[in-house]
C-alpha positions as CSV (number, residue, x, y, z in Angstrom):
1,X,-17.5,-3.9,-8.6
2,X,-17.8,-2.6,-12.5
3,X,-17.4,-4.7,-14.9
4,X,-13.6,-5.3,-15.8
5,X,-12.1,-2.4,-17.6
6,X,-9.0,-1.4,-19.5
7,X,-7.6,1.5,-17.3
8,X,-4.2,3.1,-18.5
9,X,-2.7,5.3,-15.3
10,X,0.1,7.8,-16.0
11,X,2.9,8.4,-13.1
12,X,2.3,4.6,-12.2
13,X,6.0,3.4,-11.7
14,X,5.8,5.2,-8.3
15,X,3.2,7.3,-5.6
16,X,-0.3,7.4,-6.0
17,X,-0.1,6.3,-9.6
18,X,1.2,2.8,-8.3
19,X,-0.9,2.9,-5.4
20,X,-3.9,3.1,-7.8
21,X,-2.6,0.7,-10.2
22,X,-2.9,-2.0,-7.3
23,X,-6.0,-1.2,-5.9
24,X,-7.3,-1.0,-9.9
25,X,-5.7,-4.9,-10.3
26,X,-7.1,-6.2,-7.0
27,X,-10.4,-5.1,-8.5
28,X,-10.1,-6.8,-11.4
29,X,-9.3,-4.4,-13.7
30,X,-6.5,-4.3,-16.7
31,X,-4.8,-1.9,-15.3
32,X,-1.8,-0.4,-18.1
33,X,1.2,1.0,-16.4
34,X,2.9,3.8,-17.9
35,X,5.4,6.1,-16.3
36,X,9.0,8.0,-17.3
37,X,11.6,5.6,-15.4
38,X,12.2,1.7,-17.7
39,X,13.1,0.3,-14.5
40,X,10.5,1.6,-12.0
41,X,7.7,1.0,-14.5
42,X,9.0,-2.7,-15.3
43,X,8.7,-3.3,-11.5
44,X,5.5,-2.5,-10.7
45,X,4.1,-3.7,-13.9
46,X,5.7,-7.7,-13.2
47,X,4.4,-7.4,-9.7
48,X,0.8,-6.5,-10.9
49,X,1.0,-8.6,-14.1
50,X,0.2,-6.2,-16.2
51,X,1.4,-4.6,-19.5
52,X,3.3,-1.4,-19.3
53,X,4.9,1.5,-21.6
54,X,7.7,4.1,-20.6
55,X,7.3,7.8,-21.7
56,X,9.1,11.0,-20.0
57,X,6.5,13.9,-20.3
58,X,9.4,16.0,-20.7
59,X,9.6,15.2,-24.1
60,X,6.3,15.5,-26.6
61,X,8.3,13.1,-29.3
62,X,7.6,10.4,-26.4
63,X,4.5,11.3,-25.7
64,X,3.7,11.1,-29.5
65,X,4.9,7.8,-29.7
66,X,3.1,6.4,-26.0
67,X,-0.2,7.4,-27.9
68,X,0.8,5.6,-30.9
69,X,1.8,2.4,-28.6
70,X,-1.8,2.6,-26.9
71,X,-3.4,2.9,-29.9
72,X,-2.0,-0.2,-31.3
73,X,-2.2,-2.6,-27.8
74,X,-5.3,-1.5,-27.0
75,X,-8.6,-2.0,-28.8
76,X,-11.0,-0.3,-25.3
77,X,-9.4,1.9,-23.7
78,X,-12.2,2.7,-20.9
79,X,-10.5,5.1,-18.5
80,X,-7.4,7.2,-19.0
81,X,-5.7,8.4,-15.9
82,X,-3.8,11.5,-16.4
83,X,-1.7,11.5,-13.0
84,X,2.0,11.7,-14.6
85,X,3.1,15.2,-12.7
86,X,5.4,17.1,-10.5
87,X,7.1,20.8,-9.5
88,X,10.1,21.5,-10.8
89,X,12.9,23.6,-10.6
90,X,13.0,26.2,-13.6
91,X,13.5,24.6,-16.9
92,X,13.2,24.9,-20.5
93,X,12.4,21.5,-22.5
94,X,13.5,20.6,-25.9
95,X,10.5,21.1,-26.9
96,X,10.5,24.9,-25.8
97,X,8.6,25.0,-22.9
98,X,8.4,25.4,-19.2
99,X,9.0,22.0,-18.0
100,X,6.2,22.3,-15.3
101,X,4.2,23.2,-18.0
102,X,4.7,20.8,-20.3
103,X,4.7,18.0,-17.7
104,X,1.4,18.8,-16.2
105,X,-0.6,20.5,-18.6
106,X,0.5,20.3,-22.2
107,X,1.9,17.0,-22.0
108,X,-1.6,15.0,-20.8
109,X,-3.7,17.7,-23.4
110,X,-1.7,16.0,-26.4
111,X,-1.9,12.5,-24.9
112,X,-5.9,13.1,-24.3
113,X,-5.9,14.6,-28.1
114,X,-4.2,11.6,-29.5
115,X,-6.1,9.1,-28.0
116,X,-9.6,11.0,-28.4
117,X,-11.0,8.7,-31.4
118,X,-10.1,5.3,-29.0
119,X,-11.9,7.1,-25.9
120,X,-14.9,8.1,-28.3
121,X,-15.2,4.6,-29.2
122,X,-15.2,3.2,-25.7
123,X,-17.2,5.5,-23.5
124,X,-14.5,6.5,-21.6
125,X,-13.8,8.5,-18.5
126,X,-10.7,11.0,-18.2
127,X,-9.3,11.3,-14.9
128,X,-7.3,14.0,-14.1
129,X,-5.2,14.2,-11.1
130,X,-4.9,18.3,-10.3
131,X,-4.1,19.5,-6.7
132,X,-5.5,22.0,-4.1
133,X,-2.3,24.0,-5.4
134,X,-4.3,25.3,-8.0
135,X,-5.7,28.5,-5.5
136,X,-2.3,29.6,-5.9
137,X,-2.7,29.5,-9.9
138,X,-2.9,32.8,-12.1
139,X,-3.3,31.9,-15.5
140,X,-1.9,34.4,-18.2
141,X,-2.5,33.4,-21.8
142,X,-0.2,35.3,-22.8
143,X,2.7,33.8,-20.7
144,X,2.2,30.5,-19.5
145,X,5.5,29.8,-19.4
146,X,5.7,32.3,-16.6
147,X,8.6,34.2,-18.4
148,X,7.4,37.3,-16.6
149,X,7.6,36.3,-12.8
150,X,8.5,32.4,-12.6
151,X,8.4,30.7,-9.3
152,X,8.3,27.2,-8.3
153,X,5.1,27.4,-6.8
154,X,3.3,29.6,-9.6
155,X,4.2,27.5,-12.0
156,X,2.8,24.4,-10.3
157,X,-0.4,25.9,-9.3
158,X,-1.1,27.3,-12.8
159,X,-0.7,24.0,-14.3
160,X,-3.3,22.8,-11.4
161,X,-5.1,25.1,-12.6
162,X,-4.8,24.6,-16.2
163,X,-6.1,20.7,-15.4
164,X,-9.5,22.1,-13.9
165,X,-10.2,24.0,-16.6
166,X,-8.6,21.0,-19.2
167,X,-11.3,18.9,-17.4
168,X,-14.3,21.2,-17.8
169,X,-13.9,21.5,-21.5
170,X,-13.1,18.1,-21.8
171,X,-16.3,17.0,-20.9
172,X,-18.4,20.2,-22.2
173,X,-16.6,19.1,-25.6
174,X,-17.0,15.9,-25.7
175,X,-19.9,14.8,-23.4
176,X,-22.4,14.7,-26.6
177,X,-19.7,11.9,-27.7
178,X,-19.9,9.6,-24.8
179,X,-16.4,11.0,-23.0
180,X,-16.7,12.4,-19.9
181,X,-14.2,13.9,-17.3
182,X,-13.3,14.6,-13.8
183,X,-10.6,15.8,-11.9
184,X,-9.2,15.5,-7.9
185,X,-6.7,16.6,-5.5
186,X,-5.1,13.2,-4.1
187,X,-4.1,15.0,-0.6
188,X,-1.0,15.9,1.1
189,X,0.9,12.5,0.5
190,X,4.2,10.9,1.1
191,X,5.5,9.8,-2.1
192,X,9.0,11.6,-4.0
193,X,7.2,14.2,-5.0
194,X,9.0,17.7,-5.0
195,X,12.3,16.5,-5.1
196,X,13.3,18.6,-7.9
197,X,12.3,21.9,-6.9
198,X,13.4,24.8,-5.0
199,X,9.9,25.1,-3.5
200,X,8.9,25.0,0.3
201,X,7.3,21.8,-0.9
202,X,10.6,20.3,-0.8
203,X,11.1,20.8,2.6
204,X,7.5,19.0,3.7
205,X,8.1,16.2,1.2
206,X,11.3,15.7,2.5
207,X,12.2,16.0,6.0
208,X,10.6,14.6,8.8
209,X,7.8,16.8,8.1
210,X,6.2,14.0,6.1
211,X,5.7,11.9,9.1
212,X,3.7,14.4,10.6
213,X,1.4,16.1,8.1
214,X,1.1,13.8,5.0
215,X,-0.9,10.7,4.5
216,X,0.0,7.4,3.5
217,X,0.1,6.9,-0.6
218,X,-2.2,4.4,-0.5
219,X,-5.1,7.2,0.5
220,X,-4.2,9.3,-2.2
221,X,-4.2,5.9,-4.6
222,X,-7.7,5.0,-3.7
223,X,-9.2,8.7,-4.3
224,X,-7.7,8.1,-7.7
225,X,-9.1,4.4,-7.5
226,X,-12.3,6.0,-6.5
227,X,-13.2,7.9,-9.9
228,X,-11.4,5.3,-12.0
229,X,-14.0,2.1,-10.4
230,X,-16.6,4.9,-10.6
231,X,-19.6,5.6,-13.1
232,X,-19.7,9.3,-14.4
233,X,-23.4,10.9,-13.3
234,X,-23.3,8.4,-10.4
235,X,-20.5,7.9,-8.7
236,X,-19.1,11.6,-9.7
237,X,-20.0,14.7,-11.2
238,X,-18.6,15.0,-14.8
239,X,-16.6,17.9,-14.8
240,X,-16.8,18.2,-11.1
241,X,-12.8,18.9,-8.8
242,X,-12.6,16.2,-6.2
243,X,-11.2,16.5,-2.7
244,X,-11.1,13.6,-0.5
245,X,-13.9,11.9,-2.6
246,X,-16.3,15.3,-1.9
247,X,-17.0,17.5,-4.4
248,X,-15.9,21.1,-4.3
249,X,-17.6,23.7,-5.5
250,X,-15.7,26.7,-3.6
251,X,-12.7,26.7,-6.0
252,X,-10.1,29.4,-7.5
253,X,-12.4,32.0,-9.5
254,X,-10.4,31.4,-12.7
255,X,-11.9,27.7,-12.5
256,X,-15.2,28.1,-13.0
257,X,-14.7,30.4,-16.1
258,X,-16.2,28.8,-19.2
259,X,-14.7,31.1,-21.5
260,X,-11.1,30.8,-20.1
261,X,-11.4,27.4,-20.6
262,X,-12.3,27.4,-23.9
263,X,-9.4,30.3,-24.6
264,X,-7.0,28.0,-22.6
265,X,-7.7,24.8,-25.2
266,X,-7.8,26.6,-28.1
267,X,-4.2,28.3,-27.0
268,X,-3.3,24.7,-26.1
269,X,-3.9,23.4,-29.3
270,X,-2.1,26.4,-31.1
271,X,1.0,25.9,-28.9
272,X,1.0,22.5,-29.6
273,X,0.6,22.6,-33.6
274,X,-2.8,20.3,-33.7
């Protein structure tokens, strides 16, 4: 094992997020819960023994003030885990945007931002939890919010999408400064996911279907396990899209462009006011 670290997983009151949390706390680790519902996130964080903090993605003032929390709990923070996701039905926030947006992309981009000085200071890894889903992505600058032609499932694989490319400027930004980043796609798994969505997702996540097709949480919790116990350069490629602990090179064409990526931060950062 690593030496112990100070691992703060988003989406950890339930699914892979929890799953992870456990494996992370068998390990050794101080494993930080965080996650939307108080009572879900109170539960796993007694069983575990471990400190927690409850933010809904949904709204950036919360996100704001999770970062501030960190800041002042948490003098290391060695690994951030940004696995707090989902697809939604069709949804403006308060906060003026797409709520699959926000949630996936925008929300974890400010967290990452606000945390960026205590990462610097500790070495840390970003872990990003994207999907397969992101082949279906399209990314539009111009209309991320999907104004144009929204659909469940276009608006979930752009923000997929969106976290590749988050990853790979991540790390091209910030490697020089010790911070390096990598993302995955946990599998097909049973957890709640989709159940807030008009998507055929729904109806896989949900229905028998699940018994058949999808695998048990705890698989897609130890591919996030995986990267979070891992050593960037050794264990994993920084930068690099996981599946099933392999990296993939064969990827949607609008990943591997450098100067998207770049355009895609830069419009994050303007939609965001930093």
């Amino acid at each position: 094992m690593t030496h112990s670290r100070t691992i703060v997983i988003t989406g950890a009151s339930d699914g892979i997020g929890a799953a992870a949390a456990r494996q992370l706390r068998e390990r050794g680790h101080q494993v930080v819960v965080v996650g939307r519902s108080a009572t879900k996130t109170a539960e796993v964080a007694r069983e575990l023994g471990a400190p927690h903090h409850v933010a809904d993605f949904g709204d950036l003032a919360q996100v704001r003030a999770l970062a501030d929390e960190l800041l002042a709990a948490y003098p290391r923070i060695d690994v951030l885990a940004n696995n707090a996701g989902g697809v939604f039905a069709q949804e403006t926030t308060a906060d003026g945007f797409d709520k699959t947006l926000q949630v996936n992309h925008l929300a974890p981009f400010l967290l990452t931002h606000l945390l960026m000085g205590r990462l610097v200071e500790s070495g840390a890894s970003v872990v990003q939890t994207s999907s397969i889903a992101h082949r279906m992505g399209r990314l539009d600058l111009d209309d991320l919010d999907n104004a144009r032609s929204w659909s469940p499932n276009k608006a979930y694989g752009d923000s997929k999408l969106a976290n590749i490319l988050f990853t790979r400027e991540l790390d091209r930004r910030h490697a020089d400064q010790g911070v390096r980043a990598v993302c995955f796609h946990p599998g097909g798994i049973r957890t709640n996911f989709a159940n807030d969505t008009t998507s055929i997702m729904r109806f896989v996540y949900h229905t028998p279907l699940r018994r058949l097709i999808l695998e048990d949480v705890d698989k897609g919790g130890a591919r996030l396990t995986w990267l979070a116990d891992g050593t960037a350069g050794s264990t994993w490629e920084p930068g690099g899209y996981y599946e099933k602990n392999r990296l993939v090179t064969k990827v949607n064409p609008q990943a591997d462009d450098a100067g998207l990526a770049q355009a895609l931060w830069e419009r994050s950062e303007a939609l965001l006011m930093l």
